[in-house]
N, C-alpha and C positions, 0 to 999 in steps of 0.2 A: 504494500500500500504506500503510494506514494506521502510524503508529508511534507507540510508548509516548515519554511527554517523560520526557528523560536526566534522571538522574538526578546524584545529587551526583560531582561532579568534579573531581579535582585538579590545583595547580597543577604547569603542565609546559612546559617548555624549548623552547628555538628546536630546529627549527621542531616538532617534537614529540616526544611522552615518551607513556610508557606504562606503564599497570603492570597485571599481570596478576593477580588472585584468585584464588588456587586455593580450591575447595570439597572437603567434603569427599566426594562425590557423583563426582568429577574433572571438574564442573564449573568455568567458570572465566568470568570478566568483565576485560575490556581496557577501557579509557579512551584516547582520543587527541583531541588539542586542537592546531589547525592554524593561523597565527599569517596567512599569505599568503589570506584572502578573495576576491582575484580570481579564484585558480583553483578555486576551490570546487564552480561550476557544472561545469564540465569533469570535475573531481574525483567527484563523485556520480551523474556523468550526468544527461539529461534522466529529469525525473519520477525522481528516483534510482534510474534504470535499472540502473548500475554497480552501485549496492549492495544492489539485486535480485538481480544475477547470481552477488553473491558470497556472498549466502544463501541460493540456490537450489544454488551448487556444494559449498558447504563446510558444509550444517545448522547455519548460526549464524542471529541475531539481531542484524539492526544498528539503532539508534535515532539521529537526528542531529538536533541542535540548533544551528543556527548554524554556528560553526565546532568544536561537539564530537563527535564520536563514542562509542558505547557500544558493545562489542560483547559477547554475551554467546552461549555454547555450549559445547560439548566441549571442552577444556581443548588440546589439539592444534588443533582447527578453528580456536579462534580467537586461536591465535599465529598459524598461516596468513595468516587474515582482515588480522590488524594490521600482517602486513610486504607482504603485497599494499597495503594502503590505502598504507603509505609508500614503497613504491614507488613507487604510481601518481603520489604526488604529486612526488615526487622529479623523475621523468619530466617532469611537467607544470613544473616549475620550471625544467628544464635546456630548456625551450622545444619540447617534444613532445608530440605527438598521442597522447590516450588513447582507445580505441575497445571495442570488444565484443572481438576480436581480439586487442587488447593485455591485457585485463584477462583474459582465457582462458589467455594466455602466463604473465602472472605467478602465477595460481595454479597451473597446472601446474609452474611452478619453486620456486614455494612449498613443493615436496614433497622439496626437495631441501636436506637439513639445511645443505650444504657450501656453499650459494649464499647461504643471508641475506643476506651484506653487497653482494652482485651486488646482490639484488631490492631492497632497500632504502636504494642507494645508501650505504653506513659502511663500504663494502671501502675498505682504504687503497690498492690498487694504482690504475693508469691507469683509465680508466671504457673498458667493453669497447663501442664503437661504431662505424661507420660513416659517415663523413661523405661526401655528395656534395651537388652543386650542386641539386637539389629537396628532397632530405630525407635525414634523420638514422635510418641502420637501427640497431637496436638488436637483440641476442639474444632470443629468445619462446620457446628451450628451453636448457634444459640444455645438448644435443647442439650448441647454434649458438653460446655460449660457446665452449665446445671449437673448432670449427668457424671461428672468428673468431680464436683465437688462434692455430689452424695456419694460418690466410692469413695473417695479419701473419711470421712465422718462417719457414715452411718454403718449401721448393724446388718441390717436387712434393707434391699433395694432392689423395688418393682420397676423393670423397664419394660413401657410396654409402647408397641408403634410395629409400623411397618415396616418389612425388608426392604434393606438398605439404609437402615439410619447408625448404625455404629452398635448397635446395643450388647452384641455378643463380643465385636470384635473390640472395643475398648475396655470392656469387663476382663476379655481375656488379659489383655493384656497390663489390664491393673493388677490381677490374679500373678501374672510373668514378675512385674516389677516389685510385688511383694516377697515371690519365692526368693526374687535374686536378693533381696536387701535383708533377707533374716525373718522379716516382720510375720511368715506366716512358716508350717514346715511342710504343707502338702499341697496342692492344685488337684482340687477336684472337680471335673467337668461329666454335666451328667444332662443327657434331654428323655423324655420318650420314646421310644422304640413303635412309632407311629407311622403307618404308611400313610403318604399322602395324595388321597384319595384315588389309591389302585390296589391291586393286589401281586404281590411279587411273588406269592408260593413260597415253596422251601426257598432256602440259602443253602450253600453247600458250607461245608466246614466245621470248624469251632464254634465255641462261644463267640470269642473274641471276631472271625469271621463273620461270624453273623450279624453283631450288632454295629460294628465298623462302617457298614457304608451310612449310616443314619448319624452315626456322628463326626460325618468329614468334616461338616463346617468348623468345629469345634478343633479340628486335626490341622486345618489348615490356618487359623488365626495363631496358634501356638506355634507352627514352623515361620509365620511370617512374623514373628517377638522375640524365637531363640534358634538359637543355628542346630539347625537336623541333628546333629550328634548330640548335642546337650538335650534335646527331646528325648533321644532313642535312649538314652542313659537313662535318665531321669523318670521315664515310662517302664522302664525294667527296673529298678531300685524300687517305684511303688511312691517317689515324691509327688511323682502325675500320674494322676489316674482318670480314665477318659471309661464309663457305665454309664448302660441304661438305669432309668429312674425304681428299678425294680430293685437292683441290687443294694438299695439305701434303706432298707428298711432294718429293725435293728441296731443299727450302729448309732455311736455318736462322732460327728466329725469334730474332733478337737485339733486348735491350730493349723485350721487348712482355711483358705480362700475356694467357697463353693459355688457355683455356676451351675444352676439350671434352663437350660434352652428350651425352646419349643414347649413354653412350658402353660402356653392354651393348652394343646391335649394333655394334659393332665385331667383325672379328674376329682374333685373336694378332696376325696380320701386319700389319692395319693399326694396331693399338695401338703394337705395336713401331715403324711405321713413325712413327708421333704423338709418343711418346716422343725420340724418339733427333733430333726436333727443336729439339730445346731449347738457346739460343743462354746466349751472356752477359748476364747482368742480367737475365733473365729469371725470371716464376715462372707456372709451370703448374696447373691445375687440372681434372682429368677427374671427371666426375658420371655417376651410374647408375642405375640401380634391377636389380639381378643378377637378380631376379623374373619383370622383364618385355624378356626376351629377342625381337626379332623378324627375327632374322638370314635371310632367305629360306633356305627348304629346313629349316630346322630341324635341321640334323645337327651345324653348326658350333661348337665350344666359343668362349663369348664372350672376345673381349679382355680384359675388365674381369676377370673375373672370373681370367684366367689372370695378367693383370699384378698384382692386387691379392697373387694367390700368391706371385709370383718374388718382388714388393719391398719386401712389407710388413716393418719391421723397419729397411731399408737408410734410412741415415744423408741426412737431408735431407729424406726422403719419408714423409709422416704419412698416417694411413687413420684417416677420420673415419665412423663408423658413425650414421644415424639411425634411427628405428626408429618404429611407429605413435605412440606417448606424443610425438613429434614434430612432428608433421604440426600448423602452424598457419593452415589453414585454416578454413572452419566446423570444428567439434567434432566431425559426423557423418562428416567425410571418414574422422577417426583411427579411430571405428569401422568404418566400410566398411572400411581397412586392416585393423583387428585381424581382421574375421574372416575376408578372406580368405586373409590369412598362417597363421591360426590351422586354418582346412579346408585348406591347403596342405603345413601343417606336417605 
């Protein structure tokens, strides 16, 4: 895309500054001037893919020169624009990956007057993230802020929303980042052993054969947090343990970070049965989507949906809600959710 050369520019502060023009049209013109040139390429994306995206999402106009930026549109758009770019670079400086994905994230949270100092890294509080041994999660909605502050606090924590909002794969890997730092001594990840809506007949094999392919998703968040060998170790030792919701009955899980998925089909009794496991030093985490029910027979009221009733409120136990505006996937998943929620509704 071709671009107009920036215009005049003023001088601005580590690592940048910005000033806004109002018009009186409620047009408006930002200036940003970025002091760090190594991350630059990253920063703009290839072919300034990045700042394609962010004038194809938000009707602005960006112009770059060097290390300056112009941004010029809608007097809202491009305040947007200007704390997305400082984010991303933000990001980029604390030594993370910027993608298509990441920069979709920040401007959806861009819409959230209450987050600036999140996306633009100026909050004075802790910075909200996830550390494991591969990589560094960061929040990509509003809802995963939230969502990150009840893993860090609470006891018990209802995640419940549609596929593709983070709910399993941040869990997991808060679950990764506890084993690695001491604070927990087992990872236990456990959903239902629920066909979803077919019938597959036998399995051949084992135990473990057989309930394996219902709990990939849960196999693949934990290889994308620790490196394959440290899995395979650590799944033979017995610090990870990856069960159907059947095998929890009995025990108490003491000192372990617990993870229940797919945890609509459940149903009351086995919920109750999931719940009332819960050891010392322990913290739980059940995920869902209350939408997509596939309890064989169809009659049965789901667990999640019964337990989310009885506890939500009760002291230690938080209920994190996401919703399609969530979904950080492609962008087309969020619609494919909107409208099937939206003919549902």
């Amino acid at each position: 895309m071709a671009r107009k050369p920036a215009r005049a520019y003023d001088e601005m502060a580590h690592p940048w500054s910005s000033e806004v023009k109002r018009e009186p049209s409620r047009k408006a013109r930002a200036e940003l001037e970025f002091e760090e040139p190594a991350v630059l390429g990253a920063l703009f994306g290839q072919f300034d893919s990045n700042l394609v995206l962010l004038e194809n999402r938000l009707g602005v106009y960006i112009a770059a020169r060097g290390n300056r930026i112009q941004i010029e549109g809608g007097e809202d758009a491009v305040g947007r624009a200007r704390d997305v770019l400082k984010g991303m670079h933000q990001r980029l400086l604390s030594g993370q990956e910027i993608d298509a994905g990441a920069v979709e994230s920040l401007i959806a949270m861009s819409n959230e007057p209450t987050l600036e100092g999140i996306i633009t890294g100026t909050d004075q509080g802790p910075p909200i993230m996830i550390r494991t041994r591969r990589k560094t999660i960061v929040p990509r909605s509003a809802t995963q802020i939230e969502y990150m502050r009840c893993l860090a606090k609470d006891d018990v924590i209802f995640a419940l929303g549609p596929a593709g909002t983070g709910k399993t794969y941040v869990a997991v890997a808060q679950a990764v980042s506890q084993l690695m730092n001491g604070s927990v001594q087992r990872l236990i990840l456990s959903r239902p052993a629920v066909e979803a809506g077919e019938k597959l007949g036998f399995l051949p094999g084992d135990m473990k054969d057989k309930v394996d392919p219902y709990l990939r998703p849960l196999y693949d968040a934990l290889y994308d947090c620790m490196p394959p060998e440290q899995v395979e170790r650590r799944l033979a030792s017995g610090e990870i343990e990856v069960a159907p919701i059947a095998f929890m009955r009995g025990r108490t899980l003491a000192d372990a970070f617990v993870i229940l998925d797919e945890a609509q089909n459940t149903t009351p009794a086995q919920m109750k049965m999931f719940l009332t496991r819960f050891g010392q030093n322990s913290r739980m985490v059940v995920c869902g989507d209350p939408r997509q029910v596939d309890i064989p027979g169809g009659d049965q009221f789901s667990g999640l949906a019964d337990a989310v009733r009885r506890l939500e409120g009760v002291d230690g136990i938080s209920v994190v809600r996401f919703g399609a505006a969530d979904v950080v996937r492609h962008p087309i998943v969020g619609r494919i959710v909107e409208a099937y929620e939206g003919k549902d509704a």
